[in-house]
N, C-alpha and C positions, 0 to 999 in steps of 0.2 A: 670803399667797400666793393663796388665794381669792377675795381681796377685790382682789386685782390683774387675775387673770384674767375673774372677773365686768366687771369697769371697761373690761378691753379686748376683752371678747365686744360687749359696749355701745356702745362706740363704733364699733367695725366692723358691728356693723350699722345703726347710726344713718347710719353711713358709707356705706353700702350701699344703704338706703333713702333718703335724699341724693340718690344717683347717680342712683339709677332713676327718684324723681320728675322729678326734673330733665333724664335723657334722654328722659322721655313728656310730659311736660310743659311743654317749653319752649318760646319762642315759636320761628319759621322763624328759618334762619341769615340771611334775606337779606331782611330788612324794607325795604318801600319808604319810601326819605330824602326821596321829594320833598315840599319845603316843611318837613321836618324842621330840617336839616343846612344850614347856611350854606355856599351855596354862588358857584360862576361870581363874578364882579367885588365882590360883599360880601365873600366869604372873600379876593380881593386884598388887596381894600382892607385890611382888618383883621388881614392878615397869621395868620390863624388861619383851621383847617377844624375839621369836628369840632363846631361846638357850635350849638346850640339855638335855632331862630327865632323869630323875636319872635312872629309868626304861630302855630306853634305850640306857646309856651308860654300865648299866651293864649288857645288852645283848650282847654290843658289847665286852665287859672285858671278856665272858664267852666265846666267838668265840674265840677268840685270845688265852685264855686258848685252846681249844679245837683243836686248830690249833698245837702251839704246844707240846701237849700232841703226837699228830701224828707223829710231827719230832724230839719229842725224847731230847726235853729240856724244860728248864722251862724258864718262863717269867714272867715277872712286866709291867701291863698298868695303865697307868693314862689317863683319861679322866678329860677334865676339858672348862670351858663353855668361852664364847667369852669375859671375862673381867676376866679370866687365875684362874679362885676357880676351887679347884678338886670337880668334881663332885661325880667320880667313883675313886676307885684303889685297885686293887688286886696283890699281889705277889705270885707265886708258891714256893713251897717248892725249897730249890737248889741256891735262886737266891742272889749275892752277895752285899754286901752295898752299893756297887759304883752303881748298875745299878738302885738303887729308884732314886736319882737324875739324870742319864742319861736318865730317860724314861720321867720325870715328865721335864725334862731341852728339850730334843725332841718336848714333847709336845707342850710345851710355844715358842718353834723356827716357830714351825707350824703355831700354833696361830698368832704374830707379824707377821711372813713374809707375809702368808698366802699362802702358796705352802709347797709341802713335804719336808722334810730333807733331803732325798735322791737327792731331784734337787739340794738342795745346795751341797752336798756331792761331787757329779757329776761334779758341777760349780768349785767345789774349787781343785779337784783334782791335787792332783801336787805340788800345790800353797801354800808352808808354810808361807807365808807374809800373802793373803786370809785367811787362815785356822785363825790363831792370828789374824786378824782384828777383824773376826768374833766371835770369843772367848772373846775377849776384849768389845764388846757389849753385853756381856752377852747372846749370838747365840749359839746353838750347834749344826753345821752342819755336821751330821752325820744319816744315814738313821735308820726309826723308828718311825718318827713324820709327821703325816697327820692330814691337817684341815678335819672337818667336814660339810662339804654343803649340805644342801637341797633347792632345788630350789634356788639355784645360792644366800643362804644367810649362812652366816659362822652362825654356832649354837653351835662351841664348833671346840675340837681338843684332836687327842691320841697318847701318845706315847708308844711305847712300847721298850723294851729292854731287853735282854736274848741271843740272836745269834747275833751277827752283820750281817752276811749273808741274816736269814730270821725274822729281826725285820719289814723292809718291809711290805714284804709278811702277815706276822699274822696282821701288822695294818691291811691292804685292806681284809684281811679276813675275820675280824671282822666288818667292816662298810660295804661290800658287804651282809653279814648274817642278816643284820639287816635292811639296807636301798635300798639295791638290788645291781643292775650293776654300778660301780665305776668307773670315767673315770680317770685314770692315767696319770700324767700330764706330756708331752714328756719334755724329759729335752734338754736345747738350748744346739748347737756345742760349744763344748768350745774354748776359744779365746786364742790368742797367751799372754801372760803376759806382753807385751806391749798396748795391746789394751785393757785392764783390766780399 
């Protein structure tokens, strides 16, 4: 009974603390789409609104370059739009064959789940059963992979791959460069492997 009520003080304030970061810190309701957002005779044509311009995914490809040019390794990002076509994709010199499908497989995890890879990363930690579940649906929980939101509507998703460390970091650097302040999505307490 203790150990129930400790788990649900925990949560609720996990819960709590959640809310609050997220009402102080979140980006504006009403982020400017221009050059974002496919829009006017594109979005005819294509019969689709809502996703992500070429133009600015490869602002965001150039960030994520530029980021890790800084720390000193090279990277592969795939940007690609809410129904998983690469929109953007650039490799640095350096980068090795495994990581075009880990960055573009990041990606498309982002996409489907629609939360970072890094939350899943987080979630699965430990858990080699998790980890292969996850693999097995063609998931790759591994951090690198962020959806793309504007105004609380998914327009795409990127992944990136080059460091495990700072595949992260260069996503949100790149979609902070372009779209502004990023709100980082806390990742839940992880649970005991029986309550999984």
């Amino acid at each position: 009974m203790l150990k129930d009520t400790q788990l649900f003080l925990s949560a609720s304030v996990f819960l709590l603390v959640s809310t609050l970061f997220t009402f102080f810190t979140g980006v504006s309701l009403a982020q400017n789409t221009d050059n974002i957002i496919v829009t006017g005779e594109a979005a005819k044509k294509s019969l689709a609104k809502n996703e992500i311009t070429g133009e600015a995914a490869a602002k965001i490809a150039q960030a994520c370059q530029d980021f890790a040019s800084q720390h000193n390794y090279a990277t592969v990002v795939f940007i690609i739009d809410p129904s998983g076509n690469i929109v953007h994709a650039h490799r640095m010199d350096g980068i090795r064959p495994v990581q075009f499908e880990s960055a573009l497989n990041k990606a498309k995890t982002a996409l489907f789940m629609r939360t970072s890879t890094r939350q899943l990363a987080d979630r699965i930690a430990g858990n080699v059963g998790e980890e292969v579940r996850f693999l097995m649906r063609g998931l790759y929980p591994y951090s690198g992979g962020v959806p793309v939101i504007v105004d609380n509507q998914l327009i795409g998703a990127i992944g990136v791959a080059g460091s495990d460390a700072l595949d992260d970091d260069c996503a949100y650097a790149g979609l902070t460069s372009v779209l502004g302040s990023q709100t980082r999505q806390p990742t839940p307490p992880a649970q005991p492997p029986s309550q999984r």
